[in-house]
N, C-alpha and C positions, 0 to 999 in steps of 0.2 A: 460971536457965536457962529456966524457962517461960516468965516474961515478954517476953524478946526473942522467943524462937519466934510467944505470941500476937501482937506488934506486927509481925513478918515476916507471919505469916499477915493480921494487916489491910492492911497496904501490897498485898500481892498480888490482897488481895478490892476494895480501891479503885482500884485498876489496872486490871484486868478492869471493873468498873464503868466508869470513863472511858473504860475500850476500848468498850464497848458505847454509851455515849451518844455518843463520836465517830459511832460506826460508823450509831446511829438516824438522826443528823444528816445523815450522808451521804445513808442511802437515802432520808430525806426530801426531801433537794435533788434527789437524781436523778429521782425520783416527779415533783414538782412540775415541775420541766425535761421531762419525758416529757411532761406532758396541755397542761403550757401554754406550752410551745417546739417544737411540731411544726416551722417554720416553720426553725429552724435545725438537728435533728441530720438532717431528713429529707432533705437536700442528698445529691444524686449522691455528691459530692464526698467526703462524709463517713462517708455511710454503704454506700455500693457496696466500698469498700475492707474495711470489717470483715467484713462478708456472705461474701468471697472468701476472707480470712487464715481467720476463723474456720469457715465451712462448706465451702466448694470443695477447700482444700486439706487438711483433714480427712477428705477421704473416704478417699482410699485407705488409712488405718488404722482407720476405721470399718468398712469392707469387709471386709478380714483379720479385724477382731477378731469381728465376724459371726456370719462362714462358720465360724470354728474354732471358739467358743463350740457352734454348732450341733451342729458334729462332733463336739467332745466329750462332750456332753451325750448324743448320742446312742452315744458307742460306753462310755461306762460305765454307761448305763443298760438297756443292750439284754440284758443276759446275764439279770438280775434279773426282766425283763418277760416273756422269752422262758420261764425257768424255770417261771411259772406259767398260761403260755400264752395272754397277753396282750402280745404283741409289737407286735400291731397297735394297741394304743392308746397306744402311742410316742410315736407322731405329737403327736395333741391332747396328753399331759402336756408332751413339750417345746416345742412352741409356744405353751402358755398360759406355762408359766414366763419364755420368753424375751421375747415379746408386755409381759407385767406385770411383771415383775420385773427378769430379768437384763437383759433388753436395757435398757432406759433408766437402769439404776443403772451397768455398765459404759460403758456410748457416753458417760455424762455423766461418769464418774471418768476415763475418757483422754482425751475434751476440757480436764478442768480441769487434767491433767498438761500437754497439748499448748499450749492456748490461753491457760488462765489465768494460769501461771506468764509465756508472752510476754508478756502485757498488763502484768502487775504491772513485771514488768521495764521494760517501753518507759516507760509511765509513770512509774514511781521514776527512769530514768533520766534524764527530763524532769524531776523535783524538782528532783534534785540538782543537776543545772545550771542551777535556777533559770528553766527557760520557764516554768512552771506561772504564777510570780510575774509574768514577762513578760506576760503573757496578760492577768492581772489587771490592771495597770497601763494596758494599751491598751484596757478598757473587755472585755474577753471573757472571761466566766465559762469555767472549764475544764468546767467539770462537764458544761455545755449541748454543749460541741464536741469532747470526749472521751470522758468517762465515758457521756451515753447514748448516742452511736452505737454502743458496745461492748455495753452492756445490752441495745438492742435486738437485735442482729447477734443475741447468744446467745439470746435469746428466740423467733427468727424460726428460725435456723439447727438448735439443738440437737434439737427435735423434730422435723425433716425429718430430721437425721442418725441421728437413732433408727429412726425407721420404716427408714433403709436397713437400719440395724445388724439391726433386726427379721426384716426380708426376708430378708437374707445368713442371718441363724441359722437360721427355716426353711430355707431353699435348702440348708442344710448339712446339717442332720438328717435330711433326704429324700436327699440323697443316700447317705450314711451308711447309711439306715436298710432305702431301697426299693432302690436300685441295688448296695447294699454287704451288707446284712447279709438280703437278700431279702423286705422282708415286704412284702406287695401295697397296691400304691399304693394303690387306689381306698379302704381300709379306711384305709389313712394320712391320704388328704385326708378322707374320713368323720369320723374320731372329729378329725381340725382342727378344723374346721368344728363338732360338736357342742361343745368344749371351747372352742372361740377365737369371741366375739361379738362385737359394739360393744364393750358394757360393758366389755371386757377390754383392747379398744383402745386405747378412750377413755382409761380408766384410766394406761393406759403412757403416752400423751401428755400427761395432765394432770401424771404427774410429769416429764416430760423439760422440760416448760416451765418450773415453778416450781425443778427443778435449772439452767437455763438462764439463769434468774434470780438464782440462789445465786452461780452459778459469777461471771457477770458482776460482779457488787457486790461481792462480796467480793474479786477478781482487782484491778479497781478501787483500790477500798480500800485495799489495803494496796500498791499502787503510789503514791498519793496518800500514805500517809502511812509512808513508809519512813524509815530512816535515813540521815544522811550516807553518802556514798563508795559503790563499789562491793562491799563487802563488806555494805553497808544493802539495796541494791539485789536481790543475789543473796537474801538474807534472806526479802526480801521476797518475792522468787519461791517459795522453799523452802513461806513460811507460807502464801502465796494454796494453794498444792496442797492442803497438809494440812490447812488450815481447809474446804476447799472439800471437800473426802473427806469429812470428818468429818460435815461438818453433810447431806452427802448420805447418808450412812447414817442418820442419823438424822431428817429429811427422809421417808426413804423409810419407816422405820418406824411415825411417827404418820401417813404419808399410806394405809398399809396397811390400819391399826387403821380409820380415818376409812373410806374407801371401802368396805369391807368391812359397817359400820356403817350405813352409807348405803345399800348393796347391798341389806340386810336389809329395809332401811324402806321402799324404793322395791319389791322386788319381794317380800317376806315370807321370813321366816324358811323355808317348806317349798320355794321352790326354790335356798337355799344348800346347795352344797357345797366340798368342798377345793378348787375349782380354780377358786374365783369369789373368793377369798379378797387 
């Protein structure tokens, strides 16, 4: 009984290996198509259409999810702040969390439900009916006239879509917190502004890019390599999500560890606190 289990367990561990060196293979074509195929994904043609699917029409659930994020944040948090009469510093804890944290790890998990699942799909569904092949045969790499005008889009797209997401959660919080639960503005935008810097900024958009970058290649990916039929196809949509979840939580975690490390070294250890983190 052990033995077939260990020889399951290696089939599984060489599987996942060849998933992985397919998958290097990939982002290496695409990489190399990006620096030394300007010329062909940067066309109107190709790339004004993914800009629009993937960012334009994204917004009004970027919006929603925002504004509610703020609001929530802000009406389970209010009771606990106000208890020990720090109300007014509401403001700055939830906009540094939304700013660093929540906003770019949420705004990039409902893109890759929204966006990346459609890609995987349109593309597997061009496998399957064999254009991919087509393409190749008439001398035109896919990779150059598909795969990175999507990688781009997401790249361009996802951190403008964050800073809305951004905006809307404050926008929500202050409503919530100044016009709803009373505590005075001016002390609201004060302790913002004390807690919310660049560095914080910056921080949220460096990871909305490199999730922006996640979501694309691997949405990609596993449209490029799905299985026969529509039951392949839909599959493949299922995976791009949860592979694309997945590696963004964990994405998010060493990019935390890193920034924070770096925070230390650029400006010293004595002015880190919890909310530079």
């Amino acid at each position: 009984m052990l033995i077939p289990r260990i020889a399951r367990l290696g089939q599984w561990t060489l599987a996942r290996l060849e998933g992985l060196g397919r998958f290097t293979r990939f982002a290496s074509a695409t990489a190399k198509w990006m620096f030394r195929g300007v010329g062909s994904w940067s066309r109107w043609h190709l790339l004004l259409p993914q800009l629009f699917n993937i960012g334009t029409r994204s917004i009004p659930v970027i919006l929603l999810l925002g504004a509610f994020v703020g609001m929530v944040l802000a009406v389970e948090a209010f009771d606990q702040f106000n208890a020990i009469g720090q109300a007014q510093r509401l403001g700055g804890v939830i906009n540094v969390s939304v700013v660093k944290q929540i906003g770019p790890v949420l705004a990039a998990v409902m893109i890759a439900g929204r966006v990346g699942g459609s890609v995987s799909a349109e593309l597997g569904t061009m496998r399957v009916t064999e254009q991919l092949d087509a393409m190749r045969v008439i001398g035109t790499d896919p990779i150059a006239y598909l795969v990175v005008p999507r990688v781009i889009a997401c790249l361009i797209m996802i951190p403008m879509l964050t800073v809305i997401s951004d905006l809307m959660g404050i926008g929500g919080a202050y409503a919530v917190t100044v016009k709803g639960f009373g505590v005075n503005a001016r002390d609201y935008w004060q302790f913002s502004r004390d807690f919310v810097g660049s560095w914080e900024v910056l921080s949220g958009i460096l990871k909305s890019v490199l999730f922006g970058l996640t979501i694309g290649l691997i949405s990609c990916y596993k449209g490029f390599h799905c299985r026969e039929g529509a039951a392949g196809v839909g599959r493949a949509a299922t995976e791009s999500f949860v592979t694309s979840f997945v590696m963004i939580i964990i994405i998010n975690f060493f990019l935390a560890k890193f920034l924070k490390d770096l925070y230390v070294v650029i400006y010293g250890p004595d002015t880190f606190n919890a909310f530079t983190s």
